[in-house]
Steps between C-alpha positions, in 0.01 A plus 500: 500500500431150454140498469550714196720245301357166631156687386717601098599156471132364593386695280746425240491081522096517427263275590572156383214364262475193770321715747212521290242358711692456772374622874717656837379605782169572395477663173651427136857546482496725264245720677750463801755649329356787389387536851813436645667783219248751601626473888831529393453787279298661755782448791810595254289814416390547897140524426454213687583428854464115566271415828404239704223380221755490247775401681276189601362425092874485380622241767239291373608571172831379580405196648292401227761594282757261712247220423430548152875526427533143670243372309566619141713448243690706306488805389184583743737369832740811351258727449349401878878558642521843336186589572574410877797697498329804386220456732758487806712770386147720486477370903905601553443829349149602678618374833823745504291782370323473784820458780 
């Protein structure tokens, strides 16, 4: 599954000490993550079945994620292209759970 290793090696690269302070799509980056981990963990473990309302937050995630990556500079315009990976992986996965 590729959710489940673009989500270990998320995990495993950290947040860079650059996104300290540093806002997407919303809310603090770092609160974003753990928001964004907590779908993913929720739709690897199928407790979670993604709808319309969530469907809708993490395209808008991903576009402010697309911005901020064009914007910053290293290592926050990595962590934004990971990030953005993950978050379209979680819309891959929940999309052909549901074909």
């Amino acid at each position: 599954m590729q959710l489940a290793r673009l989500w270990r090696e998320h995990l495993a690269a950290g947040c860079p000490r650059e996104l300290a302070g540093v806002e997407i799509a919303g809310s603090d980056a770092r609160t974003l993550d753990a928001e964004i981990s907590a779908c993913v963990s929720a739709l690897i473990c199928r407790s979670m079945t993604v709808d319309e309302r969530i469907e809708h937050r993490l395209g808008e995630i991903r576009e402010a994620l697309r911005s901020k990556q064009a914007q910053a500079d290293e290592p926050v315009a990595a962590y934004c292209a990971r990030l953005n990976r993950l978050v379209g992986a979680m819309l891959t996965e929940s999309r052909a759970g549901r074909a």
